[in-house]
N, C-alpha and C positions, 0 to 999 in steps of 0.2 A: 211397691213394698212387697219383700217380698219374707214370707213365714220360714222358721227351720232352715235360716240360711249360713249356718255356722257349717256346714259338714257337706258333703253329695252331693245331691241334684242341687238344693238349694244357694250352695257355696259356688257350684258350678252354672249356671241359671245368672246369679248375681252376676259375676266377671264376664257372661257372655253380654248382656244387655250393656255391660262396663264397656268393655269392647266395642261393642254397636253406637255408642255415645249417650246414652241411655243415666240417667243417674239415678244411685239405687238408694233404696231405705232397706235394710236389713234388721229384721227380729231374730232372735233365737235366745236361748237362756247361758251360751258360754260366750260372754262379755270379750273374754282375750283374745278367743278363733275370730270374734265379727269385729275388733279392732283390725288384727291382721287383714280382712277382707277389704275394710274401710280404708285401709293404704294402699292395699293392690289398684281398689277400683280407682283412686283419687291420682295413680300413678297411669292411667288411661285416661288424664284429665278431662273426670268428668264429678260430678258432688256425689256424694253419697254417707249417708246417717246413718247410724245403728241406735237399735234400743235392746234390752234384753226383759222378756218377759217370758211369763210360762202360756203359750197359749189358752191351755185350759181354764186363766183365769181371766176373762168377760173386761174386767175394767183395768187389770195389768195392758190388754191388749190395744184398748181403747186409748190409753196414756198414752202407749208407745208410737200411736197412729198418728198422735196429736207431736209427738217430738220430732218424727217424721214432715208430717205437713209442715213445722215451724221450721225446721232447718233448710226442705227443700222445696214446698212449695206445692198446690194438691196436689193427693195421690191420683194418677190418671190407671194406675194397673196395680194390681193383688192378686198375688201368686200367691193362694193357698196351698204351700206345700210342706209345714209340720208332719210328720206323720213318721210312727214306728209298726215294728212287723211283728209276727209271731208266729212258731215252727212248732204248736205243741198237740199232740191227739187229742180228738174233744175229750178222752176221761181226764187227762193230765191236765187240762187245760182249767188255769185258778182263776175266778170272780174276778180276783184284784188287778191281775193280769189282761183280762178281757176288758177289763172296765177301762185302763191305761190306755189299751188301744182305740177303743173306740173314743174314751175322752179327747185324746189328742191329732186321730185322725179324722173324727168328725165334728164334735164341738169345739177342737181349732179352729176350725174352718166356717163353723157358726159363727165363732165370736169376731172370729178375722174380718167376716163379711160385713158381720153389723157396724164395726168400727170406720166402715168407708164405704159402705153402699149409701146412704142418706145423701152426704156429702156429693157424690158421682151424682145422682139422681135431680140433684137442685141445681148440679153447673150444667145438669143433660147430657154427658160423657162421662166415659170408663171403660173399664172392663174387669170384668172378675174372673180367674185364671184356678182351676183344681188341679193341683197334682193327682190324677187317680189311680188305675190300675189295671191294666187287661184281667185281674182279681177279681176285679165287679162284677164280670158280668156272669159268669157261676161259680159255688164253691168248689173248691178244690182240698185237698188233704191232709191234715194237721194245719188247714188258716181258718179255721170258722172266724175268727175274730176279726180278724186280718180282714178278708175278704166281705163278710158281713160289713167294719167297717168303709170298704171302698166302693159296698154295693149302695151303701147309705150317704156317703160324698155324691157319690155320681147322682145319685139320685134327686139331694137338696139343690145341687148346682142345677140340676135340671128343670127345678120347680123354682129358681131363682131366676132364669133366665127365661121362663113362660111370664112372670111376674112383671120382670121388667121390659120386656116387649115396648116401643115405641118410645123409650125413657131415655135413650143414647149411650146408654147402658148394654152392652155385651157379655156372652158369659161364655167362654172355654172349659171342655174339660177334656184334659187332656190321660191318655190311657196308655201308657208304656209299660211294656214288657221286663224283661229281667236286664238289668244297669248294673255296672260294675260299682258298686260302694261297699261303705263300712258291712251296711245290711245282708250283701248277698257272699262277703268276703268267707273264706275257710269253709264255705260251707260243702257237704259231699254230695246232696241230691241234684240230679239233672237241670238242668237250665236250661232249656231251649234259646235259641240263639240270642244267648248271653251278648249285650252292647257296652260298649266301652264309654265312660262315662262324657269325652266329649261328642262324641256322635250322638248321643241320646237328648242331650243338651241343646245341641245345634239343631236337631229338630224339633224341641221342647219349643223352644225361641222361634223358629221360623215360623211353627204354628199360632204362637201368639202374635206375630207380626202380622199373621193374613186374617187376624182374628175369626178364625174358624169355631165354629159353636162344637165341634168333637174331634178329635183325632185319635188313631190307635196306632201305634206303631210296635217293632216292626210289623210288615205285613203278611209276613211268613206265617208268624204266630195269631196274628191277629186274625188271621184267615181261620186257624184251627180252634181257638175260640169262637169265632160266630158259628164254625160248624156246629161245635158243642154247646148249641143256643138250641138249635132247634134240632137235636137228637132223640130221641124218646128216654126220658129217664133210665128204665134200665139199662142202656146201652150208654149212656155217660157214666153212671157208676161204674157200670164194669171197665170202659175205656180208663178212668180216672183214678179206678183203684190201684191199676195195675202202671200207671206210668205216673205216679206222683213225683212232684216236682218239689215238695220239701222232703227234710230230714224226717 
């Protein structure tokens, strides 16, 4: 099952596992985009459901899990990956705006999990799957929301997968760089090496096949993030001021 999969990664995520023989269940809230998905995948004869809920809402998602299992059978994988961005200076940056983000980029991902972790845990397999964010691991300029959000995914997945240690239960969270979608489209700030949406995908996928508990790609970048892990504060700000990566 997999979250937010009308659009992106999510649309593109679905048709590869489609591909792979994989049959998908598909959430998002534009019903017409996940019917289109629902014949692509079905044309790669393999099953695949859609439901349309809002993640944000706990027992919309909980429904949608259950239309899921009914049509195909348990969910053995959940790909938490709802989630939207934001490009605003922390004074500009509104409440309600914040609140969006973090709602749907992390209590998606709360409500996603509760809707099928139980179930996984009682057959003794699964796996739980975060879309997260090379974002996570420090803030960067004009995302507090953003970022904050993905530093707080990374983080639940992480205490979800100490949790369920020995329960047959696995947890990915997976950390990619800058993907060609609707999100990063027209936009003018630098992107560091910007990946094209099926290559991000096909290692999206691959990583959840070898169910590896983290991955970060690409490694170019992800190398200059962990640097800026352990730089001394002042020397990240001023690195981070001066090469910011949004608008």
């Amino acid at each position: 099952m997999i979250t937010g999969a009308s659009s992106g990664i999510g649309r593109g995520v679905a048709l590869e596992i489609a591909a792979r023989g994989g049959n998908v269940g598909l959430l998002a809230r534009r019903e017409d985009l996940l019917k289109e998905i629902v014949s692509e995948a079905k044309a790669r004869n393999v099953k695949a459901a859609a439901a349309t809920a809002d993640v944000r809402d706990a027992r919309a998602v909980k429904e949608a899990a259950d239309r899921v299992r009914h049509e195909l059978g348990p969910i053995d994988v959940l790909i938490a990956n709802a989630g939207i961005g934001t490009a605003d200076h922390a004074i500009k940056l509104q409440p309600e705006h914040a609140a969006d983000v973090i709602s749907i980029n992390v209590l998606g991902a709360v409500n996603s999990v509760a809707a099928v972790a139980s179930e996984m845990v009682a057959r003794g397999q699964g796996q739980l799957v975060a879309i997260s964010s090379l974002a996570a691991y420090r803030g960067l300029p004009k995302s507090a929301a953003y970022c904050a959000s993905k530093a707080a995914l990374s983080s639940y997945f992480e205490s979800v997968r100490i949790d369920l240690r020995h329960t047959g239960v696995g947890v990915t969270i997976i950390h990619p760089g800058f993907i060609k979608t609707a999100l990063t489209a027209g936009r003018e700030a630098k992107m560091p090496y910007l990946m094209e949406l099926d290559y991000a995908v096909k290692k999206i996928v691959g990583a959840i096949e070898k169910e590896k508990k983290s991955y970060t790609f690409p490694w170019q970048l992800a190398t200059i993030v962990r640097a800026g892990m352990i730089m001394p504060t002042a020397m990240y700000d001023w690195i981070a001021e001066r090469n910011s990566f949004r608008e």
